[in-house]
MIBA-119550 format. One record per atom (N, C-alpha, C): x, y, z; residue in three letters. Coordinates in steps of 0.2 Angstrom, whole numbers, plus 5000, padded with zeros to 4 digits. Layout:
<recs>
XYZALA...
</recs>
This chain:
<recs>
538056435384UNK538056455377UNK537556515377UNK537556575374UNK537256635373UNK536856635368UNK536156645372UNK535456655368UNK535256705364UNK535756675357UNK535856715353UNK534856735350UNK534556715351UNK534056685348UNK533556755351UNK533756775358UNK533356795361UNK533456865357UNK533756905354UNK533856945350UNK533356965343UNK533356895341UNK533156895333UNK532056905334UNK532056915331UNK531156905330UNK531156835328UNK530456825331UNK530156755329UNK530156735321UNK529956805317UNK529556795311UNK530356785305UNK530856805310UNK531456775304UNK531656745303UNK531556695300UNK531856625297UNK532756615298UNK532856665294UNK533656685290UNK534056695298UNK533956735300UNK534156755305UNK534356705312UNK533556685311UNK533656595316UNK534056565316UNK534156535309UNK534656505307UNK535256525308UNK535556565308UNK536156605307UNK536356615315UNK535856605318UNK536056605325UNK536156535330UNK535756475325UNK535756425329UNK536656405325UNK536756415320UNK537556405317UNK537856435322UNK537756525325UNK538456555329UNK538356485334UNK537956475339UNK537856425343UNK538256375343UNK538156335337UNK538656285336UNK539256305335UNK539556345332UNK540256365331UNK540456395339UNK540056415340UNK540256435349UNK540456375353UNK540056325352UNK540156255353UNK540856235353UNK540856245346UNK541556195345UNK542156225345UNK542156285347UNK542756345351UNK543056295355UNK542956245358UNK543356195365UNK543256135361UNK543656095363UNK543456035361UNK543055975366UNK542855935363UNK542355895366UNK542355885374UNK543055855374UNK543355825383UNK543355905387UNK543455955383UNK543456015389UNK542756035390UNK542456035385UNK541556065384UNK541356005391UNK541655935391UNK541355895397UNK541655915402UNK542255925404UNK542455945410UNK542155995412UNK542056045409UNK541756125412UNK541156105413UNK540656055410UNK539856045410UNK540156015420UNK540355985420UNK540355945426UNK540756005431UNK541056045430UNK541356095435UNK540856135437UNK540456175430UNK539656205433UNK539156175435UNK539156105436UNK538556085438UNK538756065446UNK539356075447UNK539556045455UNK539556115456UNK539856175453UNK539556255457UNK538856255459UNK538656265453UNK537856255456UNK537656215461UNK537656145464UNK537556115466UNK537856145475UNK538456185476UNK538756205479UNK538356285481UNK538256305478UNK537556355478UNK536956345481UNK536556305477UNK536156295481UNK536056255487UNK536856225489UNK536656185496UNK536956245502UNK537156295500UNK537156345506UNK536656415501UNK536256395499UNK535756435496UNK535856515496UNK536256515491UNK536756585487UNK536356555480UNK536256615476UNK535656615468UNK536756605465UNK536556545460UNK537056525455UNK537356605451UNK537956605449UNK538156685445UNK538056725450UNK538056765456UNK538056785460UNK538756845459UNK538456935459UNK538856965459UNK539356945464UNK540156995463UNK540356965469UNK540756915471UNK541356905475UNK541856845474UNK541856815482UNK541056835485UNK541156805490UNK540956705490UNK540556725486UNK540156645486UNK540756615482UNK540956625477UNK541456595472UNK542156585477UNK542356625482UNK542756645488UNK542756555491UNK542156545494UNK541956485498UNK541756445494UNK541656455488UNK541756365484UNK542456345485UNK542956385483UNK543456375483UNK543756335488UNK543756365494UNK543856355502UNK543556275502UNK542956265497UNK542556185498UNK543156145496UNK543056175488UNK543656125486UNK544356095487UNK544456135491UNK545356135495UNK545156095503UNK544456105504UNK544456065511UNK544155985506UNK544055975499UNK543655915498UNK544555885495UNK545055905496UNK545955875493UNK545855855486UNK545355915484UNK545655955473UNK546155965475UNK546455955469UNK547155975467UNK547156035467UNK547556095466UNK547556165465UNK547556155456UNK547756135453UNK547856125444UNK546956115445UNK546656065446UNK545756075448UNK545356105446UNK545656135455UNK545256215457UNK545356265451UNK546056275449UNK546256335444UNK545756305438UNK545556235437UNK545256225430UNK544456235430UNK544256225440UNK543256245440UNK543056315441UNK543756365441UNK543856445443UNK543756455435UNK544156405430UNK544156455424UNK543356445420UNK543256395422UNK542556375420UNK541956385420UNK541956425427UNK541556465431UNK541456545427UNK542256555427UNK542356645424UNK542056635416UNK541756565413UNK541956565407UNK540856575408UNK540656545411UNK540056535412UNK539756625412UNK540056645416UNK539956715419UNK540056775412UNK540456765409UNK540456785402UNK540156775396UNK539956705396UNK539456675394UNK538756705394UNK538656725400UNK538056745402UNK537856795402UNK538356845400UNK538456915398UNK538656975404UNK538956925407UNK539356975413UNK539856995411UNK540157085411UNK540757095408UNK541357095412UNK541257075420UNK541957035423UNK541556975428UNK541856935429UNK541756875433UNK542156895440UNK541756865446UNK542056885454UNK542756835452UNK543156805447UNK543856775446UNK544056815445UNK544156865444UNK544656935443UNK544556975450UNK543956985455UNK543956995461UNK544556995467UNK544957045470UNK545357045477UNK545156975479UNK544756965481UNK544656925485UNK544756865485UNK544456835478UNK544556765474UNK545356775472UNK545556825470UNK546256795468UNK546956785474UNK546656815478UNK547056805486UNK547056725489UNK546256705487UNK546156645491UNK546456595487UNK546456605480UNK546656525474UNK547656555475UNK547856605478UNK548556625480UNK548756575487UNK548056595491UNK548256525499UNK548256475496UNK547856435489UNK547856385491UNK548456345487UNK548856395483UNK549256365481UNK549756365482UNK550056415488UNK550456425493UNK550556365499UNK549756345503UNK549656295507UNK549656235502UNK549556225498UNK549256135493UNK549956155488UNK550156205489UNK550856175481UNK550556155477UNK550856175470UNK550756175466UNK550956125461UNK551556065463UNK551856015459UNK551155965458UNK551355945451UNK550755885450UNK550855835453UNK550455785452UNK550755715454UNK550855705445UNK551355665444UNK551555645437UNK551355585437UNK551255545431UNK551255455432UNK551855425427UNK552055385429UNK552555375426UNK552555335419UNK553155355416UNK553155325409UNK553255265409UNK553055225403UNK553155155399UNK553555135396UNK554355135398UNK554955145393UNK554955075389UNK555555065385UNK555555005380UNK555454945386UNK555854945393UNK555854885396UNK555254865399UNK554754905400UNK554154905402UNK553654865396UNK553554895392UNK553254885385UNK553354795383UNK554054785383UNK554454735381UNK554154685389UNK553954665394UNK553654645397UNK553154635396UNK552554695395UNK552054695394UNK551654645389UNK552154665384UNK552254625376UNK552154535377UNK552654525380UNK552854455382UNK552354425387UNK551954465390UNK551754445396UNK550754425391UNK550754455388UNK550154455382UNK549654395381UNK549254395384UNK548854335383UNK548854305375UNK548654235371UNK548654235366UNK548054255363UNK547354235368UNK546854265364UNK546654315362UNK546254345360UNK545854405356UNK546154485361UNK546054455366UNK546054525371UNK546654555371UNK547254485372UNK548054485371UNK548054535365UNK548054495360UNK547954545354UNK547954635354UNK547454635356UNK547254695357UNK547654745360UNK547654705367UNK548054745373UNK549054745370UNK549154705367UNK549854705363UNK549554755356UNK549354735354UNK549254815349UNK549254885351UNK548854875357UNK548654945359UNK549254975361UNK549754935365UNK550354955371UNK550854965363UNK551254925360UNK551654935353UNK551354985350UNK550755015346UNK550455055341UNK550755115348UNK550255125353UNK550255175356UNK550855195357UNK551555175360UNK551955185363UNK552355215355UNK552455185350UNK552855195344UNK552455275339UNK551755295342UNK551555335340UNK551555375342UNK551355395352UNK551555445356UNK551055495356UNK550455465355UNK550055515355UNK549555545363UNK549155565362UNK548855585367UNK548155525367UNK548055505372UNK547355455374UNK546955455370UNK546655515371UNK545955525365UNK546055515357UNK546855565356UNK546855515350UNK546855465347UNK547055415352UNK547355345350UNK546455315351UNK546155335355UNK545455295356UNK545155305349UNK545455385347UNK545055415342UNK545255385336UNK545655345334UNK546055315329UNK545255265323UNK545355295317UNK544955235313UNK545355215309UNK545055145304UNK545655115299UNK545555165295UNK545355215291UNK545255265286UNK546055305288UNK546155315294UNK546755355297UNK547355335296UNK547355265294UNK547955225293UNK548055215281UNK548855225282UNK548955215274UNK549655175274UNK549755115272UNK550255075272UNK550855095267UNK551555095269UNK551855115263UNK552555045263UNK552755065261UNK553555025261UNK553855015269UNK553855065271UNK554455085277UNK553955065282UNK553255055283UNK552755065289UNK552355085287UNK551755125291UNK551155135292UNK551155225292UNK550755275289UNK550755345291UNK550055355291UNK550155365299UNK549355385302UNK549255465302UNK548655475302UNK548155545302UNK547855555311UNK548255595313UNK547855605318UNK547355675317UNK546955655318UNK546355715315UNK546055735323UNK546155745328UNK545855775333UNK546455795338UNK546955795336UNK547555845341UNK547455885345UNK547455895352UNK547255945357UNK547356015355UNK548255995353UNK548556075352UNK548256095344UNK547856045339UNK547656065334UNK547256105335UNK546956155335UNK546256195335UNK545856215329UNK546356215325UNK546056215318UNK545756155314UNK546156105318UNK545556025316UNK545956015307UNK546756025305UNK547156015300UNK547155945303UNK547555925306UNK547755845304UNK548555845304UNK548655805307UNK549555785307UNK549555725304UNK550155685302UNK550355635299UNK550955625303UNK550855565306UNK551455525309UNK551755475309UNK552355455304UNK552455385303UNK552555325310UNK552455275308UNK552655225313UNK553055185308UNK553455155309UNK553955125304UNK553855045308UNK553954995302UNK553854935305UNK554554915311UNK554554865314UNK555054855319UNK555354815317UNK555954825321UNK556654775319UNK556554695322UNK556154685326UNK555954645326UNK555254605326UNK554954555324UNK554354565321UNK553954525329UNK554154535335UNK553654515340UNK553654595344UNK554054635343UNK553554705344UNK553854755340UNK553654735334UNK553354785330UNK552654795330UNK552754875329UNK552054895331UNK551454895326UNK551554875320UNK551454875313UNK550954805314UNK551554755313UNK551254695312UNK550854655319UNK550754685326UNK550554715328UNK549754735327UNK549554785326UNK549254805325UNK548854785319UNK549254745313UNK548754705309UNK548454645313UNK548954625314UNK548754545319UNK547954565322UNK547754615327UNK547554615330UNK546654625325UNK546854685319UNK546454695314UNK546154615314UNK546654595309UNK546454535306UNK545754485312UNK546254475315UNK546054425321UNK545054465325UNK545254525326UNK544354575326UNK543954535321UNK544354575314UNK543754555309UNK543654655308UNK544054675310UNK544154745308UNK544254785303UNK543754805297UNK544054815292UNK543654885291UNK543454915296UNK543355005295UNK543155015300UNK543055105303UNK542855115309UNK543555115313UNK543355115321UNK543655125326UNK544355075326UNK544855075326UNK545455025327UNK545454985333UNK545455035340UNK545355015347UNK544755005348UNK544354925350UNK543854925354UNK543654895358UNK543254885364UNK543054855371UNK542954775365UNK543454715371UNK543154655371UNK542954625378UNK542454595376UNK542254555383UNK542454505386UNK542354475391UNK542754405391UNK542454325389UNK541854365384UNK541754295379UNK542054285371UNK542554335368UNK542954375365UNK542354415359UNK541754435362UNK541454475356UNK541954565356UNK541854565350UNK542154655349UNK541654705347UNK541654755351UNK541254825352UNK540954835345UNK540754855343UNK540554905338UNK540954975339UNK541055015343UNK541055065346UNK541855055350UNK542155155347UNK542955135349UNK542855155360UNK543555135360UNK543755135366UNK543555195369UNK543255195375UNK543255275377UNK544055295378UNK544155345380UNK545055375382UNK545055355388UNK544755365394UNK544855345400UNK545055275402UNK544855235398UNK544755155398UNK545355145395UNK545855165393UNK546655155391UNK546855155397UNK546955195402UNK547155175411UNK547155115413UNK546555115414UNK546255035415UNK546654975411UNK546854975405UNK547054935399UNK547754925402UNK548054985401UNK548554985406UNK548854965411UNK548454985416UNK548654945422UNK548554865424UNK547954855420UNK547954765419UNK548554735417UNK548754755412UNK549254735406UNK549854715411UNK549954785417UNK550554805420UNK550554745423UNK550054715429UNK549854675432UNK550154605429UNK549754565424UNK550054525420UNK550854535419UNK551054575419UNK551854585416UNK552354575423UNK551754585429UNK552254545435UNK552554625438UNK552254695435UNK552154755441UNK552054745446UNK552554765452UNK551854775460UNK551554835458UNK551154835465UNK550754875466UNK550754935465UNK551254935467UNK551655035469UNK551755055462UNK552054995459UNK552355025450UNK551655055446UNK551154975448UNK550554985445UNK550055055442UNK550255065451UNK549955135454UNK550055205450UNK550455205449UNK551155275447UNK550755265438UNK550355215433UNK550455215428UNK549755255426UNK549655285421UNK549055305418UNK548955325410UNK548455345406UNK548155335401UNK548755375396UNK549255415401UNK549655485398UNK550455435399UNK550455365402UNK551155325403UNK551455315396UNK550955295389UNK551055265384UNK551555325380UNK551155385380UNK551455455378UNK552055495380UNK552055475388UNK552755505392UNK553355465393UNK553355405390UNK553655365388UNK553955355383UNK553355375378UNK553755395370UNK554155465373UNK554055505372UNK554455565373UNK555055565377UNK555155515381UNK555455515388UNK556355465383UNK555855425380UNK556355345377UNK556855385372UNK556255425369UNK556655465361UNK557055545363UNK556955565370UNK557655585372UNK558055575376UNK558055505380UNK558755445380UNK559255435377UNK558855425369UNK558955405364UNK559355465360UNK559255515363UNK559855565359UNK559255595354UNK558555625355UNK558155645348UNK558255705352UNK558155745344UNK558055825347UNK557455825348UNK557455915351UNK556655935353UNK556255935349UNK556455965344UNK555855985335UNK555755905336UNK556255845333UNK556155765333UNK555455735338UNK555655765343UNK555255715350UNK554355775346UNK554355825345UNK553855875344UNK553555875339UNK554055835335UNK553455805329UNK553255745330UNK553455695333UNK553355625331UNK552555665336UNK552655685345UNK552155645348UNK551555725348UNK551655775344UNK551155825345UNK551455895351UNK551755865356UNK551955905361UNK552355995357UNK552056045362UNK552356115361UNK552756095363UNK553356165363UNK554156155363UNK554156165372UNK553956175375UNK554056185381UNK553856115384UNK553356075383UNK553256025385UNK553655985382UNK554055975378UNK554455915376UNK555155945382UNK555456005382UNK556156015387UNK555755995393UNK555155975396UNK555155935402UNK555655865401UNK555355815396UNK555555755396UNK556455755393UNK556455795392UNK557155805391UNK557555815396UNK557255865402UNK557655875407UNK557755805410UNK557055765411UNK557055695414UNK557655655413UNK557755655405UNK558055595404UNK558755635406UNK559055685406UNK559555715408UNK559755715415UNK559155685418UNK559255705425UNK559955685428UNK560055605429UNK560555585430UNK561155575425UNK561155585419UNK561655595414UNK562055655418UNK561955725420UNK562055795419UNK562155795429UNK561855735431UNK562155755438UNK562655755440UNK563155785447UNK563855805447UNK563655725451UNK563055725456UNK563255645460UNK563255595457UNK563155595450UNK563455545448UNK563955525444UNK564455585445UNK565155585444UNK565555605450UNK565655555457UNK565755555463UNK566255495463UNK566155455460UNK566655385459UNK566355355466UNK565655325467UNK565255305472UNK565255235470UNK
</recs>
């Protein structure tokens, strides 16, 4: 963050202030989860600095050169590295350099080896289609937890959102109408403006996974009547005060999968983004347009023709018009 402070005289009040606001609006230029990611990607540069004792910010793309080299020899991803490179150039600007060694020959040759040698392909995890869900569902312990985890897996899957949102969810974001539920997601990744979306979940055709009655079940049964929707229970069934973390949806997850009689392998391949790639994945199976899948789950237009391409993979292949 830029001291802005360092500018201003001691003796001005007005200006102080004015400065410790830019600071906070500087702040809030990122959102929470990236502001933690970058604190953790400079605190590991640093710490990479001073153990081969190079001064941190260092003109120059030699040092930046050999973190890099760390990283690829520690099996970072290149998606990673490309994200502790940008967080480093973001530090170096920060700190009122007008280019960072990430624009240097050097650095940008190396983050070229590594993407060249390590490929570029993510690892994906895979989606939670209806037939996953519907196991999951059924497989649902009866007590308090069952609840939970059956609300979480139906609400989430029916609404498509991202992690953080759904951890983020309070009852104030919830309005019941005739047809279902029309929730507020108020922290949208792609929002940056911090407007708000409204996304309906309509009650289900059938009432043991409906996402709706669901979702009240598990209310009712908490004793949840404001605050946080999603919250940690223990295994004496007390309930949080405090929502879910986002990372702790994987975990919910994969438990869940377990129970539902996934092996290991299946298990393995699922993660916090399974609920969401799933929605997207189901609803163009299903024959949804792109605008359709792009409103229900948030995603930009380029992100949703991935899951599109998916579900078309084998619909549109010639091998499966072979008569095999």
């Amino acid at each position: 963050m830029p001291n802005l402070e360092l500018l201003i005289p001691s003796s001005n009040t007005e200006l102080w202030e004015l400065a410790e606001q830019a600071n906070r609006f500087f702040e809030a230029a990122k959102a929470p989860a990236t502001r933690k990611a970058y604190a953790t990607d400079i605190g590991d540069y640093r710490a990479f600095c001073a153990k081969i004792g190079r001064p941190f910010l260092a003109p120059g793309g030699q040092v930046l050169a050999l973190y890099v080299a760390d990283l690829a020899r520690r099996a970072m991803k290149p998606a990673t590295i490309a994200r502790r490179v940008a967080a480093i150039a973001t530090e170096y600007h920060t700190a009122g350099y007008r280019e960072s060694p990430v624009s240097s020959f050097l650095v940008r040759e190396v983050l070229r080896g590594v993407r060249r040698t390590l490929g570029t392909a993510q690892e994906r995890k895979s989606p939670l289609l209806l037939g996953d869900i519907e196991r999951i569902v059924a497989q649902s312990p009866a007590r308090l937890l069952g609840l939970r985890d059956r609300a979480l897996v139906l609400f989430g899957f029916a609404l498509g959102s991202r992690r953080a949102e759904l951890a983020a969810l309070e009852v104030r974001d919830l309005e019941l109408t005739d047809q279902g539920l029309v929730v507020i997601i108020r922290c949208g990744k792609a929002d940056e403006e911090q407007r708000g979306r409204q996304v309906p979940v309509a009650f289900g055709a059938r009432p043991e996974s409906c996402p709706v009655r669901a979702l009240a079940a598990w209310l009712h049964a908490a004793g949840i009547v404001d605050g946080a929707l999603f919250r940690a229970v223990d295994r004496h069934g007390n309930v949080s005060a405090r929502q879910l973390e986002p990372g702790s949806i994987a975990r919910i997850l994969k438990k869940a999968a377990r129970r539902a009689g996934m092996n290991a392998a299946e298990v393995a391949k699922l993660g916090g983004h399974s609920l969401r790639s799933g929605t997207a994945t189901a609803a163009a199976i299903a024959g949804a347009s792109e605008r359709e899948i792009a409103a229900l789950t948030g995603h930009r237009s380029r992100e949703v023709r991935r899951y599109i391409r998916d579900a078309n993979l084998f619909r549109a292949s010639a091998a499966g018009k072979l008569g095999l």
